[in-house]
C-alpha positions as CSV (number, residue, x, y, z in Angstrom):
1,X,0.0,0.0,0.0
2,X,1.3,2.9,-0.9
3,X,0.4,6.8,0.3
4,X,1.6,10.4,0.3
5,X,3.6,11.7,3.6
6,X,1.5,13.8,5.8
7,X,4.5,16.2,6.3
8,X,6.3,15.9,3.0
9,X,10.2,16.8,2.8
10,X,10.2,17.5,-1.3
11,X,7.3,17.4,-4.0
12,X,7.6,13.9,-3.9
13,X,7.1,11.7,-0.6
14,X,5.0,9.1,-0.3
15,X,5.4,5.7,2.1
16,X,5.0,2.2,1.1
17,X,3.9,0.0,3.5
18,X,3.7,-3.7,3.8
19,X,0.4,-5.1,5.0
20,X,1.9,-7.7,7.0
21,X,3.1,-5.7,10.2
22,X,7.0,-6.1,11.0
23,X,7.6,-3.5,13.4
24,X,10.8,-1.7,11.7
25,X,14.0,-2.3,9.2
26,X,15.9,-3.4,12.4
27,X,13.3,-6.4,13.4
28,X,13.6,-8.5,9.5
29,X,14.5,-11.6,9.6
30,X,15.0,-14.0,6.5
31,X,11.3,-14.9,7.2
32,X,10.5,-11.4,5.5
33,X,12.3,-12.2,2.5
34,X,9.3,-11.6,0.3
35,X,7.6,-8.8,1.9
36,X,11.0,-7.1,1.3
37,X,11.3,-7.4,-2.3
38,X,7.4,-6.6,-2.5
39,X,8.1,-3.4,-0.6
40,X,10.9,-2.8,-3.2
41,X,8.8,-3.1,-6.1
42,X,6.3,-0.6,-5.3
43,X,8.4,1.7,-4.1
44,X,10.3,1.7,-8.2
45,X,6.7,1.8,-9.3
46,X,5.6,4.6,-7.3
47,X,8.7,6.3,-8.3
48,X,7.7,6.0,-12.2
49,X,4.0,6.7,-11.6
50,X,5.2,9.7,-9.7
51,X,7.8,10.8,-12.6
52,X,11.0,10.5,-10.8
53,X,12.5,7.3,-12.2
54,X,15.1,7.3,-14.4
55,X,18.9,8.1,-15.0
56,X,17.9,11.6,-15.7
57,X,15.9,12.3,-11.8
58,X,16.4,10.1,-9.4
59,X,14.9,9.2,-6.1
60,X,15.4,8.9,-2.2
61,X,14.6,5.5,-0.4
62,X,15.0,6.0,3.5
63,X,13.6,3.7,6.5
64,X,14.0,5.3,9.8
65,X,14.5,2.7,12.7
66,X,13.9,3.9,16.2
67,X,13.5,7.0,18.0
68,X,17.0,9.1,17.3
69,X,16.4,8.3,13.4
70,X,12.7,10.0,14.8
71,X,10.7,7.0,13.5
72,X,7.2,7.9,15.0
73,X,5.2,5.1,13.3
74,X,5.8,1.6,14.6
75,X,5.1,-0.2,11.8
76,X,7.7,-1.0,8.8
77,X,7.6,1.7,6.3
78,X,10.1,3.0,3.3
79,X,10.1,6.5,2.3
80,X,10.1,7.3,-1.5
81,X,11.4,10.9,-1.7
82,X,11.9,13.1,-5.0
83,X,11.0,16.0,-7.2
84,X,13.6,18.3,-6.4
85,X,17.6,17.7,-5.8
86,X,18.5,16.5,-2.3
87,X,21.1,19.0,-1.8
88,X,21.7,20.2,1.8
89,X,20.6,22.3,2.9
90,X,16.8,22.0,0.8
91,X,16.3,24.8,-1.7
């Protein structure tokens, strides 16, 4: 499942999230194997329905795990981040 951030960081930021719940990056175990992959794929297809795939843009995949990497939502999730360069700082 896929949906846009509620506090996006760039024009682009939506989270895919498995539906199976695994609580973070830092719990997988080879067990997860194919959620993993799953979660992979949707993020590269939201990245070309979204118009940011491609040699010529490019995207961001982050997963935060815990609270210093301030990963609110205790439920496995990967960032898909584009739209703009990711220079620092944003502009």
């Amino acid at each position: 499942m896929a949906f846009r951030d509620i506090a996006p960081q760039a024009p682009v930021h939506v989270l895919v999230v498995p539906r199976r719940h695994i609580v973070h990056a830092g719990a997988l175990g080879d067990e997860d194997a194919e959620d993993l992959s799953a979660l992979f794929a949707a993020a590269q297809a939201v990245a070309a329905a979204e118009g940011i795939a491609g040699d010529d843009r490019g995207y961001r995949l982050v997963m935060n795990v815990g609270a210093d990497a301030q990963n609110s939502v205790p439920h496995l999730h990967l960032h898909v981040i584009g739209g703009r360069s990711m220079t620092w700082p944003p502009g």
